[in-house]
C-alpha positions as CSV (number, residue, x, y, z in Angstrom):
1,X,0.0,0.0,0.0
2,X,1.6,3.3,-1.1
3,X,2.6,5.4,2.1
4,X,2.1,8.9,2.5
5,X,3.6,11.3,5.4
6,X,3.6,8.1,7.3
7,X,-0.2,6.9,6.8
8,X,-1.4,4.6,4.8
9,X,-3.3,5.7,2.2
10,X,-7.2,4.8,2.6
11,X,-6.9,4.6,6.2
12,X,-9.4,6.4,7.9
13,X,-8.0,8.6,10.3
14,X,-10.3,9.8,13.3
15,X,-11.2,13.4,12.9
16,X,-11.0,15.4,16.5
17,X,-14.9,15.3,17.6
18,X,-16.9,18.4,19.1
19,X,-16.5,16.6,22.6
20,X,-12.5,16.6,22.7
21,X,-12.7,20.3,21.8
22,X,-14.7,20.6,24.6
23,X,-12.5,19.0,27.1
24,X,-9.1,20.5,25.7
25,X,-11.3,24.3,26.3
26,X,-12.7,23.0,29.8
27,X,-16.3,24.5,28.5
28,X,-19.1,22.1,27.9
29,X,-20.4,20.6,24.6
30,X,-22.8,23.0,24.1
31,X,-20.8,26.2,24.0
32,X,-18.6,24.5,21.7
33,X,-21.1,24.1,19.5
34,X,-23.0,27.7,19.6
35,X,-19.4,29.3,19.2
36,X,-19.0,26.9,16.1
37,X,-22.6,28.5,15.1
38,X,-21.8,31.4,15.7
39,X,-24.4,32.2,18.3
40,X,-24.8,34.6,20.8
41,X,-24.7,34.4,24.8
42,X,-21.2,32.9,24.7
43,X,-18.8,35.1,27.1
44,X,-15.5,36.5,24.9
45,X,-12.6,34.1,27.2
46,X,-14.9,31.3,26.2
47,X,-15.1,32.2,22.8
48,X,-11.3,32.5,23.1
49,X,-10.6,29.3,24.6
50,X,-12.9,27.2,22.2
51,X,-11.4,28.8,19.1
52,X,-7.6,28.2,20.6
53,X,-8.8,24.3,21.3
54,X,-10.0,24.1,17.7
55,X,-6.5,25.4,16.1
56,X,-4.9,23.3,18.4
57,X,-6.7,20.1,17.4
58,X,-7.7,21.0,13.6
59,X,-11.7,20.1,14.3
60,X,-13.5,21.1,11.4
61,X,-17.2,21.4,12.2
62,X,-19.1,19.1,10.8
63,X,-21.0,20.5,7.4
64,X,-25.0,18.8,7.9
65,X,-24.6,20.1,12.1
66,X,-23.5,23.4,10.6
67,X,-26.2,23.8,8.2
68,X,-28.5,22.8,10.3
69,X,-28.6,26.6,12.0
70,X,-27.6,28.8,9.3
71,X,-28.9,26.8,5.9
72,X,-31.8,25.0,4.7
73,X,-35.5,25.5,6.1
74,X,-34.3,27.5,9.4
75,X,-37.4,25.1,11.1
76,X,-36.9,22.5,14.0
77,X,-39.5,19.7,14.2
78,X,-40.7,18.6,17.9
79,X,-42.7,15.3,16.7
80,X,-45.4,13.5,19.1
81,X,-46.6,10.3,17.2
82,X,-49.4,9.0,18.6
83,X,-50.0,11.5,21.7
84,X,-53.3,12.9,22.6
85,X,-53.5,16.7,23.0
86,X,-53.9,16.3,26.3
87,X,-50.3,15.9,26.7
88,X,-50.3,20.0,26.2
89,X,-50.9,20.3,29.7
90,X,-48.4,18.0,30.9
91,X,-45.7,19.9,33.3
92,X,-43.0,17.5,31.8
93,X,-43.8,18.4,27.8
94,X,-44.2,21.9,28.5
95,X,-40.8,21.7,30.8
96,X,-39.3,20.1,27.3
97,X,-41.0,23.0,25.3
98,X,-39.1,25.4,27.6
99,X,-35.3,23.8,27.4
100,X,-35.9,22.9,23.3
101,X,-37.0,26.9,22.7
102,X,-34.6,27.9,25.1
103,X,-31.3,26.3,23.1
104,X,-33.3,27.3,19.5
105,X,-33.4,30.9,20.6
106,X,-29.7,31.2,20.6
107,X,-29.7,30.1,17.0
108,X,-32.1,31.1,13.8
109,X,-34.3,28.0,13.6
110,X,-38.1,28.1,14.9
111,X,-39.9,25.5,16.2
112,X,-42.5,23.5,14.6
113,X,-45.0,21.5,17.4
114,X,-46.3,18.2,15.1
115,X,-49.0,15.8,16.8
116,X,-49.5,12.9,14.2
117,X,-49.3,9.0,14.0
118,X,-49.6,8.2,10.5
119,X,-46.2,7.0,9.4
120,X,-46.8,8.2,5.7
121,X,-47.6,11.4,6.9
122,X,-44.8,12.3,8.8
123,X,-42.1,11.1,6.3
124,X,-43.5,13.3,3.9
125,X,-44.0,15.9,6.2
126,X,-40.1,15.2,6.9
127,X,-38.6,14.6,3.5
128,X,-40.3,17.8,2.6
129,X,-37.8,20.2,3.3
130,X,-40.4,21.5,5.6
131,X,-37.8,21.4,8.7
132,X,-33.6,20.9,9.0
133,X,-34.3,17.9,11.6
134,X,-36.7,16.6,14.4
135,X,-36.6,16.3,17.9
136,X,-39.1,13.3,18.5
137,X,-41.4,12.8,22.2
138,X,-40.5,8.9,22.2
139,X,-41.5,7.2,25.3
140,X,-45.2,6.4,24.3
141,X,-44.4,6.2,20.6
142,X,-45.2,3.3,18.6
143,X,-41.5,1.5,18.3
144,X,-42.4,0.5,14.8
145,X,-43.4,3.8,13.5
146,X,-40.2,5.3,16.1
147,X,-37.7,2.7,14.1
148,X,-39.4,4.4,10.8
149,X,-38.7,8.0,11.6
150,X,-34.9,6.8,12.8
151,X,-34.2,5.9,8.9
152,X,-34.9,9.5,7.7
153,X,-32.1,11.2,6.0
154,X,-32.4,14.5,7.9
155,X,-31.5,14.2,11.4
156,X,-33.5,13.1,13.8
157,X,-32.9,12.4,17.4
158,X,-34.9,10.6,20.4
159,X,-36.4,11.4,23.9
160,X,-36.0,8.0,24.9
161,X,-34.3,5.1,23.5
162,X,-36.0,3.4,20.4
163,X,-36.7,-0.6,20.9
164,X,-35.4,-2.8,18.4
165,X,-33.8,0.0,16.4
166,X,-30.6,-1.0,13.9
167,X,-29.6,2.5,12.8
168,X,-27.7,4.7,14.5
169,X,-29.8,7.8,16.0
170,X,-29.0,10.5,18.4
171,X,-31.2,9.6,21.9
172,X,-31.3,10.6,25.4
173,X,-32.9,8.5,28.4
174,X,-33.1,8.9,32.2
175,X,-30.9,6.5,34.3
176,X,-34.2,5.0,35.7
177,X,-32.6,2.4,37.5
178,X,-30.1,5.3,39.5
179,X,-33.4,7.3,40.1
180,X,-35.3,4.5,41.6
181,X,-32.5,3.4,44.1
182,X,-32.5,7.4,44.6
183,X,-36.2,6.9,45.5
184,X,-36.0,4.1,47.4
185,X,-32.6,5.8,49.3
186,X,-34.6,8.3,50.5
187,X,-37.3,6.6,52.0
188,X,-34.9,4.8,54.0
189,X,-33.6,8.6,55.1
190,X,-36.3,9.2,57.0
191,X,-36.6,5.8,58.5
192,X,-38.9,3.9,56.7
193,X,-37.7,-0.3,57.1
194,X,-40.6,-1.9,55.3
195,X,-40.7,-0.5,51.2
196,X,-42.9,-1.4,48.8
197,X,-43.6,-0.5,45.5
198,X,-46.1,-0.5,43.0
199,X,-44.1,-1.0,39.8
200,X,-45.3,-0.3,36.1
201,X,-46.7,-2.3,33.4
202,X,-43.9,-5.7,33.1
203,X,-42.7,-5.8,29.8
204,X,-42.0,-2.0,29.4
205,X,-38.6,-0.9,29.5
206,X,-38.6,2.0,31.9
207,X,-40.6,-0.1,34.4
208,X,-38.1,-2.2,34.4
209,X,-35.5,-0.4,35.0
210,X,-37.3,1.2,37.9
211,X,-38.1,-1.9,39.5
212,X,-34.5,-3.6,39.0
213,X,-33.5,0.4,40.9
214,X,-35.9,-0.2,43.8
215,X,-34.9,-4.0,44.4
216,X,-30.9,-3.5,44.3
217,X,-31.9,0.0,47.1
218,X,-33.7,-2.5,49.5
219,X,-31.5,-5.7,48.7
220,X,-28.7,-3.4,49.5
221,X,-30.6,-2.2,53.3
222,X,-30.9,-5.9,53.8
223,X,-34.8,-5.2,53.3
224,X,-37.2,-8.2,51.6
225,X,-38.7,-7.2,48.2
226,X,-42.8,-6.1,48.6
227,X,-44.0,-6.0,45.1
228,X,-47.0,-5.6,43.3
229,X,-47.4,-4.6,39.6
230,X,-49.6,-2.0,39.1
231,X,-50.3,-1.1,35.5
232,X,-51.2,2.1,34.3
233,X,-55.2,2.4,35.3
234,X,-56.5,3.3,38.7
235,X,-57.8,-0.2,39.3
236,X,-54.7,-1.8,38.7
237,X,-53.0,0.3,40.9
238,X,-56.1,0.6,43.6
239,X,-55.4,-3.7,43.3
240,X,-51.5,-3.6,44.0
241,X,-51.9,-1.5,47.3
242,X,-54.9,-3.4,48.7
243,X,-52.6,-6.4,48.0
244,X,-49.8,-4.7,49.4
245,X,-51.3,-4.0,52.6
246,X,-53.0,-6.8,53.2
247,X,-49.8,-9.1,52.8
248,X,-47.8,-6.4,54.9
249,X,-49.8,-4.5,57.5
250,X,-46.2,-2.7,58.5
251,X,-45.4,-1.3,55.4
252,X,-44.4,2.3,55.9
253,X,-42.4,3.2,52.8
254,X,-44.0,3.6,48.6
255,X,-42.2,3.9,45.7
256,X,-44.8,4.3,43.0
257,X,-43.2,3.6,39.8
258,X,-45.7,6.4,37.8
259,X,-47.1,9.5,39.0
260,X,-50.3,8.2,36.9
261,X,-51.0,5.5,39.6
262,X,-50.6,8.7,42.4
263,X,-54.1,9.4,42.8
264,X,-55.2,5.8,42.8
265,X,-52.8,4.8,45.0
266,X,-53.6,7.4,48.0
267,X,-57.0,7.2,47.5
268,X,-56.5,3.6,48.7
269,X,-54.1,4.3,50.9
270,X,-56.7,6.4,53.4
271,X,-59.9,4.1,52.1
272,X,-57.5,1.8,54.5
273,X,-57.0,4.5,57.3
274,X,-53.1,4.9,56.2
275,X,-52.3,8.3,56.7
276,X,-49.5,9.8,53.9
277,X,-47.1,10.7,55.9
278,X,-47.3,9.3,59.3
279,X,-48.2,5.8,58.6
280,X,-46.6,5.5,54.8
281,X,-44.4,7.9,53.2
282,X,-45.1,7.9,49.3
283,X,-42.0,8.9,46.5
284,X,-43.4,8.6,42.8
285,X,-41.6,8.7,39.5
286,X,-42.0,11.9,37.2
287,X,-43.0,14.9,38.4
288,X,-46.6,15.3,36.6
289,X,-50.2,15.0,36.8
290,X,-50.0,13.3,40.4
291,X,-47.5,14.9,41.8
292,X,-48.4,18.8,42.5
293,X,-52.5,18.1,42.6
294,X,-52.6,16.1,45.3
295,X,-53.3,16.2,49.1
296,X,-50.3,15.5,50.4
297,X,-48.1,17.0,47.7
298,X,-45.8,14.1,46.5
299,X,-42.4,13.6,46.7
300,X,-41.4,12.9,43.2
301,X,-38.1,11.6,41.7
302,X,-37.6,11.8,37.4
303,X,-36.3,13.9,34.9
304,X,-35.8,17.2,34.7
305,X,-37.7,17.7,31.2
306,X,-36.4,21.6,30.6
307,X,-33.0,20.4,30.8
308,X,-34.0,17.4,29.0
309,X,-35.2,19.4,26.0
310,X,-31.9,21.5,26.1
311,X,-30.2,18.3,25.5
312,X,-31.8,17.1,22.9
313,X,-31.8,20.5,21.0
314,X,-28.3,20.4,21.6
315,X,-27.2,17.2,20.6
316,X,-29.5,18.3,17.3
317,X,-27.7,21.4,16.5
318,X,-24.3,19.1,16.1
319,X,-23.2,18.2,19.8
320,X,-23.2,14.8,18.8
321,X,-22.4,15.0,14.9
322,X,-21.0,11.6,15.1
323,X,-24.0,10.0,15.8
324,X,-26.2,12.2,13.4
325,X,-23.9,12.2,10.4
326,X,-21.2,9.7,10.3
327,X,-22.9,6.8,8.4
328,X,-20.1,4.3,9.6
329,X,-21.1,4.8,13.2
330,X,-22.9,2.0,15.4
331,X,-25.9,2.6,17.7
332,X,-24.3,3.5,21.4
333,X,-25.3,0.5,23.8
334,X,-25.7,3.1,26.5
335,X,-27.6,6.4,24.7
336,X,-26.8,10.1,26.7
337,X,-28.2,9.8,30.2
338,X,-30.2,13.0,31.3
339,X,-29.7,14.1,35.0
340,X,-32.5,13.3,37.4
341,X,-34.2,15.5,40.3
342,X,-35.8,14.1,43.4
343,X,-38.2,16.8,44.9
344,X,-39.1,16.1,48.5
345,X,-42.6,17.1,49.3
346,X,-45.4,16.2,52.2
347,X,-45.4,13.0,51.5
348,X,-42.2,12.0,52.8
């Protein structure tokens, strides 16, 4: 093989990546990338420092990322496939609302809001030229039609990992399993020796997770598992914690694997003279519907969904051009974990 300078010629060298600019300027992906772009709201020493790291390391931005903000449609795509309306008055999508329009107001793209669930429609909606790329609301998506919209050529990227998906695709996911032991950790702050939990639907992912979190928090106390599986309808969940109860009269500790089940699940908790605190403290994943409309006000653990939303815009406008652009690239085994929040409340 001819030689040249040393390399072999056709073999592919590794072009520095937005990250290792990042680390070599000590500022975070995201300024690296709006100083690439050429946005505003980036102090001048960072400015300075990012610039210094690029000459130093030869990064060339990546072309598609680029475009993406100053080229093209000037449109971002925020996709719910399958979502009723409802979900408009859901704290977590408006929080993700907030943290995507926050990072897009730094740049020239606008936002486009798209409720549908016919595949057909969306791909032509998104080989249109209509938007640059789409930021898609993936955790109650159908996987087939979330598998679909991960083939498009525009760039695309996920709220939660897609199941079964064999291309690769920018997503972001909570460590549920971390914020479940979190739950479950501080129960056991404030004394509680007898946990419980109603977990989710089996079968589903995040539930999973959530219940593998709450068994390695109690297995770790030395504490027995007390488990019942409580769906996502009231009944189901009204069913876990009369079974709950009844097999353990001393339980004073909850983890409620979904703030859907909330209501349910202290509604049956006082139909059997429990009082939330005193006799069982209640912690419930996400931070929505339940959580803040409820006597007590729960203690929630979940993600934070504005700075879930800055993430994802983020990693759209080119912090992860790797993933979005570089066709040789394999699906991460682990996607980007988003940071989660436990908020104590009256229920603990």
């Amino acid at each position: 093989m001819t030689k040249h300078r040393g390399l072999a010629v056709g073999a592919r060298v590794r072009a520095p990546t937005l990250e290792q600019v990042a680390v070599a300027a000590g500022v975070s992906r995201a300024t690296v990338s709006r100083v690439v772009n050429g946005a505003a709201q980036v102090r001048d020493d960072k400015i300075d420092r990012v610039k210094n790291a690029i000459a130093r390391l030869g990064y060339v931005p990546n072309r598609a990322a680029r475009a993406l903000v100053t080229q093209r449609a000037d449109s971002i795509a925020l996709l719910l496939p399958g979502l009723d309306l409802q979900v408009l008055s859901d704290p977590l999508f408006a929080g993700l609302l907030r943290g995507v329009g926050r990072t897009l107001a730094a740049t020239s793209s606008q936002l486009v809001v798209l409720f549908e669930d016919d595949p057909r429609r969306l791909v032509r909606y998104l080989g249109g030229g209509h938007v640059d790329g789409a930021i898609v609301v993936s955790q109650y998506g159908d996987p087939a039609l979330l598998r679909q919209l991960a083939r498009q050529v525009l760039p695309v990227v996920f709220s939660a990992p897609v199941p079964g998906c064999d291309v690769p695709v920018g997503q972001v996911e909570v460590d549920d399993v971390a914020a479940a032991r979190a739950a479950v950790g501080h129960l056991l702050s404030i004394g509680c020796r007898r946990i419980g939990t109603v977990a989710g639907r089996p079968g589903l992912p995040s539930g999973q997770d959530r219940l593998t979190g709450y068994r390695e928090a109690v297995a770790a106390a030395g504490l027995p598992v007390v488990q019942e599986f409580g769906g996502a309808c009231d009944e189901e969940a009204e069913r876990a914690v009369a079974t709950l109860l009844a097999e353990h009269p001393d339980l004073d500790g909850l983890f409620v694997a979904s703030d859907v089940m909330a209501r349910a699940v202290l509604r049956m908790l006082a139909a059997h003279g429990r009082r939330v605190p005193d006799d069982v403290a209640v912690v419930v994943f996400d931070d929505r519907f339940g959580a803040t409309g409820t006597v007590p006000a729960l203690t929630a653990v979940g993600r934070p969904s504005e700075a879930l939303g800055a993430c994802l815009a983020e990693m759209l406008l080119g912090d992860e051009d790797e993933i979005l652009t570089d066709s040789s690239a394999t699906q991460s085994a682990v996607p980007d974990r988003a940071a989660f929040e436990l908020v104590v409340r009256d229920s603990t």
